[in-house]
N, C-alpha and C positions, 0 to 999 in steps of 0.2 A: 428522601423517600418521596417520589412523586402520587401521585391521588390516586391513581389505578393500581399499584401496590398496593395501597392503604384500604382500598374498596377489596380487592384478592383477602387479605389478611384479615379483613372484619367478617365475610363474607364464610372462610374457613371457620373460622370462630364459633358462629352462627348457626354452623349445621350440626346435628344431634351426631354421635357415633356410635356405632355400632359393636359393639363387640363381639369376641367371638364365638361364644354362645349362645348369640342373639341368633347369627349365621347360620349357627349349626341348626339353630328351634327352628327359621325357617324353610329349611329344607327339610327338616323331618315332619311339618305340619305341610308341607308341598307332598311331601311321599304319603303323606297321612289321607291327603282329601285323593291323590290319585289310587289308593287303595281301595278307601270308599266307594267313588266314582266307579272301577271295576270290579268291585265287590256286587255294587247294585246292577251293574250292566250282565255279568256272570251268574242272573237270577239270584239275587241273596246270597252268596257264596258265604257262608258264616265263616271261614277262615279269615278272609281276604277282610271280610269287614271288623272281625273283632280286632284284625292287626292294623289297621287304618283308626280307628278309634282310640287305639294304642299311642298310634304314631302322632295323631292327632292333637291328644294330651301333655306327651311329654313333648312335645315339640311348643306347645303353649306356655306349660311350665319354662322350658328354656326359655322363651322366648322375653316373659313379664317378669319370672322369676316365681318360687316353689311359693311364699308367704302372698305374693298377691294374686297368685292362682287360686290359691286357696281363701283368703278373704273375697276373689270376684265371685264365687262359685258357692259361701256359704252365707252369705247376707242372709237378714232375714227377709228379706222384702225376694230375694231370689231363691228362696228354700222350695218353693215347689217346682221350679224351673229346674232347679239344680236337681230332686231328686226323681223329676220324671227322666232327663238328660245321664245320669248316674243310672238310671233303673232300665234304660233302654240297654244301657253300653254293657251292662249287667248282662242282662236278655239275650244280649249278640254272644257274648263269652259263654253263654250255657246253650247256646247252640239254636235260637227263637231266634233269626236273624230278621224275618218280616215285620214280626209285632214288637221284636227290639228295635227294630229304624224307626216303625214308627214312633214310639214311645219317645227314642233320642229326638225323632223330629219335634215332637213337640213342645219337649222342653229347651229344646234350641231355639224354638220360637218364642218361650216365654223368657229365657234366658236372657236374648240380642232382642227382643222386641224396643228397646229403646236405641237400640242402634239404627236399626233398617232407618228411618226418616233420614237421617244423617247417611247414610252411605248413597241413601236415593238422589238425597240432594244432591251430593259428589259426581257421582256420575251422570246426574241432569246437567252440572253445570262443567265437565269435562266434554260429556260429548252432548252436544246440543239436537237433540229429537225434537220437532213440534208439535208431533203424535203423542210423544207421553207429557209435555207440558200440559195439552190440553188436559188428560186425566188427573194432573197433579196441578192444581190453578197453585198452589202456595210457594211452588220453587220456582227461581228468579232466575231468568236466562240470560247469557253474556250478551245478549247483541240489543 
């Protein structure tokens, strides 16, 4: 077996797989945020968005799996996040779809609020801006 086989076969090894319910979460949380997306463009459309919040969820669910959707979402350090986020998607299903987005917005904010630095970093250091390194002195750019 020469070393570039070896490199191929370690390389395969080495990648996470997917499965098929992973597949399916991501396209139903793809279909989830484009509902959203024209829910809020279609002024509020409370159909469009409470089925986007829908799609959203179980699409998550698929995605991580039911027990740690459920352990992300009821921490107690995330309990207010969770039930302004829960109270919003509420809102949208009883038909309040402006003061339910907002509501879900802002528990989405406190929900991912330890995510955003990490996702900023990512994309500071994918696509390289000068413009926003200046506003961000802490992310380290590739060049």
């Amino acid at each position: 077996m020469s070393s570039t086989d070896r490199g191929q076969i370690a390389q395969r090894h080495s990648m996470a797989t997917i499965t098929e319910l992973q597949k399916i979460g991501v396209g139903l949380m793809g279909f989830g945020v484009f509902f959203l997306l024209f829910g809020v463009l279609l002024y509020f459309d409370s159909v469009l968005l409470a089925f986007g919040n829908i799609l959203f969820l179980t699409g998550l669910s698929f995605i991580i799996g039911i027990r740690r959707t459920a352990h992300f979402f009821f921490q107690r350090h995330k309990f207010r996040g969770t039930l302004f986020f829960l109270g919003g998607v509420t809102l949208v299903l009883f038909r309040w779809p402006v003061i339910g987005m907002l509501v879900e917005s802002y528990g989405f904010v406190l929900l991912f609020r330890s995510f955003f630095p990490v996702a900023i970093g990512f994309v500071l250091q994918i696509v390289n801006l000068p413009f926003l390194s200046a506003f961000l002195p802490n992310s380290q750019s590739m060049v």
